[in-house]
C-alpha positions as CSV (number, residue, x, y, z in Angstrom):
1,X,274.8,0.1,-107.4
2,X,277.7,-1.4,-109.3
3,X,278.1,-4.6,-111.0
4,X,281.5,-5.2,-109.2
5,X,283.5,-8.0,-107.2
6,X,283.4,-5.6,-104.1
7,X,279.4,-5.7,-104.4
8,X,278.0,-8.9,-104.9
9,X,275.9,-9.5,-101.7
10,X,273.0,-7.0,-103.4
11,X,270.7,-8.7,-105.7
12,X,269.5,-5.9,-107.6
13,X,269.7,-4.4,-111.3
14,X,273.3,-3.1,-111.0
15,X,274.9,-0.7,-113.4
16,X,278.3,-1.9,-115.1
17,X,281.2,-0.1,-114.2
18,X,281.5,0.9,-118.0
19,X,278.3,2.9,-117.8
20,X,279.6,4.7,-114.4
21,X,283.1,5.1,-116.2
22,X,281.6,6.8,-119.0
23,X,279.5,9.5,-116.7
24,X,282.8,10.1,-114.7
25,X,284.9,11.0,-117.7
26,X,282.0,13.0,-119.4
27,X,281.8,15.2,-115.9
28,X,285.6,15.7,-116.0
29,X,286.5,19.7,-116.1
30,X,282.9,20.2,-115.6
31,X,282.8,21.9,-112.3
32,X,280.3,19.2,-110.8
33,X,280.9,18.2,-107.4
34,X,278.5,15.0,-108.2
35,X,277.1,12.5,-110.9
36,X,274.3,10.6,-111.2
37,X,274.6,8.0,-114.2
38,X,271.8,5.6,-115.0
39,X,269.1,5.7,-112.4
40,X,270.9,7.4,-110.3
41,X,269.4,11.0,-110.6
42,X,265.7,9.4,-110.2
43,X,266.2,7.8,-106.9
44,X,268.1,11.4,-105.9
45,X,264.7,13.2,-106.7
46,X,262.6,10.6,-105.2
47,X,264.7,10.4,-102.0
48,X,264.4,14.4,-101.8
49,X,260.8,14.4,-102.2
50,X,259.8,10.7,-100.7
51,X,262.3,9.7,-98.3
52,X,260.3,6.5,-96.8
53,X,259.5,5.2,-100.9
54,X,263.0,5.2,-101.0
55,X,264.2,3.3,-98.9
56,X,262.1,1.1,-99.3
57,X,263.2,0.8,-102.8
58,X,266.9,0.5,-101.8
59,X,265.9,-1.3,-98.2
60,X,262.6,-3.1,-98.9
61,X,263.4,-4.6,-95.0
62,X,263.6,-1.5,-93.9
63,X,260.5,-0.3,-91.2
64,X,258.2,3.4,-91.4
């Protein structure tokens, strides 16, 4: 998540947009079709190999 106007409802460590800003210009010309700045990568590992942990992670209301 983003430390933005448009997302302020979440209360949860949020990257700032400077941090995000940096990772999109660094992947510029790269070929990548994604980024994951900060955290970002972990939770795409842990969602790939424990889908329920993560949800509950970015859901913790969320039901098995």
């Amino acid at each position: 998540m983003v430390d933005t106007p448009f997302n302020t409802v979440a209360n949860v460590k949020k990257m700032q947009p400077e941090v995000v800003n940096k990772a999109m210009i660094a992947a510029l010309g790269t070929g990548k079709f994604e980024i994951r700045p900060g955290q970002a990568n972990a939770l795409y590992y842990l969602q790939r190999l424990f889908p329920a942990v993560a949800l509950k992670i970015l859901n913790p209301v969320a039901k098995d």
